[in-house]
N, C-alpha and C positions, 0 to 999 in steps of 0.2 A: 176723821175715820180711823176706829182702832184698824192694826193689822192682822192682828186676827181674823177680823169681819171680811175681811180683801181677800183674804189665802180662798186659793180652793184647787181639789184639786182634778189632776189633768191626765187619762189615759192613753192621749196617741201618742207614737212615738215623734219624739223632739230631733232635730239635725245637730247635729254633733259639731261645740265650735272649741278652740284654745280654750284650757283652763282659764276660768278667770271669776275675778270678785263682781258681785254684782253689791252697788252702795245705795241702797235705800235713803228715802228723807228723814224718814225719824231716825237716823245714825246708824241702825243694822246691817251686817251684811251677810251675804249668801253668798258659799262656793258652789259654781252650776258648772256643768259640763254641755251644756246646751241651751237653747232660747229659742223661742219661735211667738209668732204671734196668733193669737185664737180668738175669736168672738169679742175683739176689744182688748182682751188680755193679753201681759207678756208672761209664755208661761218659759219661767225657767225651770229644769233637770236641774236635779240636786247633786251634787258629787257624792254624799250621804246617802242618797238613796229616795225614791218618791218626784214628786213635781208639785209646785207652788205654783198659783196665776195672780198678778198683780196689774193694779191698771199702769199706764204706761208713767203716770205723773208720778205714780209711789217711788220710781226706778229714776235717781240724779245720775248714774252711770255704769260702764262697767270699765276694771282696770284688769292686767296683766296678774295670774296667779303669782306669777317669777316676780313681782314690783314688791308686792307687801303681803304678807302674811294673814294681816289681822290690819282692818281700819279701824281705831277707837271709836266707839259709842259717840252719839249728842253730834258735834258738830263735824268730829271724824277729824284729824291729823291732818292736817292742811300742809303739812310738810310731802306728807306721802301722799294726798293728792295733786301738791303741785309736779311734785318729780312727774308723776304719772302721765299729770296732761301734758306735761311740759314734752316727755318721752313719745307722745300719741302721736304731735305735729311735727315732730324731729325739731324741736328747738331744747336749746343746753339747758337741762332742770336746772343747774345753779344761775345760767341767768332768769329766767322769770323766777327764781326763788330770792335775788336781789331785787327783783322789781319789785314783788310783793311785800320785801320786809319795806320797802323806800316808802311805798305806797300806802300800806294801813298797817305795819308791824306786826303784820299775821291777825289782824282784827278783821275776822268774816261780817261782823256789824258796822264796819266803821261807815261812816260819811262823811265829807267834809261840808266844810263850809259851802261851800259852790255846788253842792249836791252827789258829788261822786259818788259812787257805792262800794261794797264789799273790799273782799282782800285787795284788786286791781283795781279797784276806783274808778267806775264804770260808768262813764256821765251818762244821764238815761236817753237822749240822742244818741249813744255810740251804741249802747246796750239794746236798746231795738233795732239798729243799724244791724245787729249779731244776733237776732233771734233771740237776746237774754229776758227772758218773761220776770225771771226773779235773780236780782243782783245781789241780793242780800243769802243766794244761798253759795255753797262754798265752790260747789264744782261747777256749776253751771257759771257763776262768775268764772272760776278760773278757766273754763273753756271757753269765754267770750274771749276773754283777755287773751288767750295765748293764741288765738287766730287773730285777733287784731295786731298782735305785736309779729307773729310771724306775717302777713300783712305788710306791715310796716319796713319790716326788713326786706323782703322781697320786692313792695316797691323802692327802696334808695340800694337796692343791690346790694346789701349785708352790710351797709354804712351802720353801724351801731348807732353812734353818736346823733346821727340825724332821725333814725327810728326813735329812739328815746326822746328826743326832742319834740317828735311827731305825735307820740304818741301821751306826751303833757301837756303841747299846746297847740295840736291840731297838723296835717301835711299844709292847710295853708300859710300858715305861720312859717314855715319850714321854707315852704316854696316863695316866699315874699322876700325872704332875708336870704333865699340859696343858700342855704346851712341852719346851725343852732340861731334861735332867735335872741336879739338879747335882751332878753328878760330875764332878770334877775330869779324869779322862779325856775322857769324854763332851766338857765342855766344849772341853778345849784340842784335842781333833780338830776341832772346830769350826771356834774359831778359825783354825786353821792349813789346812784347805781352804778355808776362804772367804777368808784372804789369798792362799794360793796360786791362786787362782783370779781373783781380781782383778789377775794382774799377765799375765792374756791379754792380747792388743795392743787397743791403743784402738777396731780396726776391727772385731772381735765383742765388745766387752761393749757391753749393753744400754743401749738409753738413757733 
């Protein structure tokens, strides 16, 4: 469905929310000042001026005006969408921005061998576990993922080591072995987001 054929537009007055981006599928995005829902539609208030209705599936999200300016076209900046969602659940963007590079190296298409999906590698048991309909798109995977990994931290009580664990080779594995498993997988995932993750700038790691 083109988007043009989708737009249409909307005369009642909309409720007034935070600036913020709204991220379309085909990569577009729109600055709205407002959203509401009408006849099936989400119509968002333009900050430009006028109102657009779209169905609800056109719309992967919306972000913080203050976060990014401008999301790139096509797949959209998976760097700016991870801060984003990362910032939504209050978990630190630079670590799920180490998880994801550990994970698929910033490939929103990857899969592996074992079927995982998108940038977080979203086996398709945990991704309907999370409501993810479609793993292979960027935001919707990266908002599976970062409720499962915040999840994971809140159940081992902010234990990193054991959430990263958990969240490569399942909380049973974890809870079988009372800590990291050892599996040489399991392990060297480990290792490798909690280097990639201690090389955030000295002004967010913890002190």
């Amino acid at each position: 469905m083109r988007l043009e054929a989708a737009l249409s537009l909307c005369m009642l007055a909309a409720t007034p929310v935070a600036a913020e981006i709204a991220v379309l599928t085909n990569g577009q995005t729109l600055k709205v000042g407002s959203r509401r829902l009408e006849d099936g539609l989400v119509v968002l208030g333009l900050r430009g001026g006028g109102e657009v209705g779209l169905p609800p599936e056109m719309i992967r999200g919306y972000v913080p005006d203050e976060i990014v300016d401008e999301i790139a076209a096509a797949e959209g900046d998976v760097r700016v969408l991870a801060r984003a969602t990362a910032e939504r659940y209050g978990l630190d963007p630079e670590l799920v921005l180490a998880v994801v590079a550990v994970e698929s190296n910033f490939e929103p298409r990857a899969v592996s061998r074992k079927g995982a999906q998108g940038l977080m590698q979203l086996m398709p048991g945990t991704a309907g576990d999370l409501g993810v309909t479609d793993a292979l798109d960027p935001a919707t995977n990266l908002d599976g993922g970062a409720r499962y990994l915040l999840a994971l931290l809140r159940l081992y009580k902010g234990d990193l080591r054991k959430a990263l664990a958990a969240y490569n080779a399942g909380p049973g594995a974890v809870a079988r072995h009372g800590g990291v498993p050892p599996y040489r997988e399991t392990q060297e995932y480990v290792r490798k987001v909690m280097k990639q993750y201690a090389r955030r700038p000295p002004a967010e790691a913890s002190p």
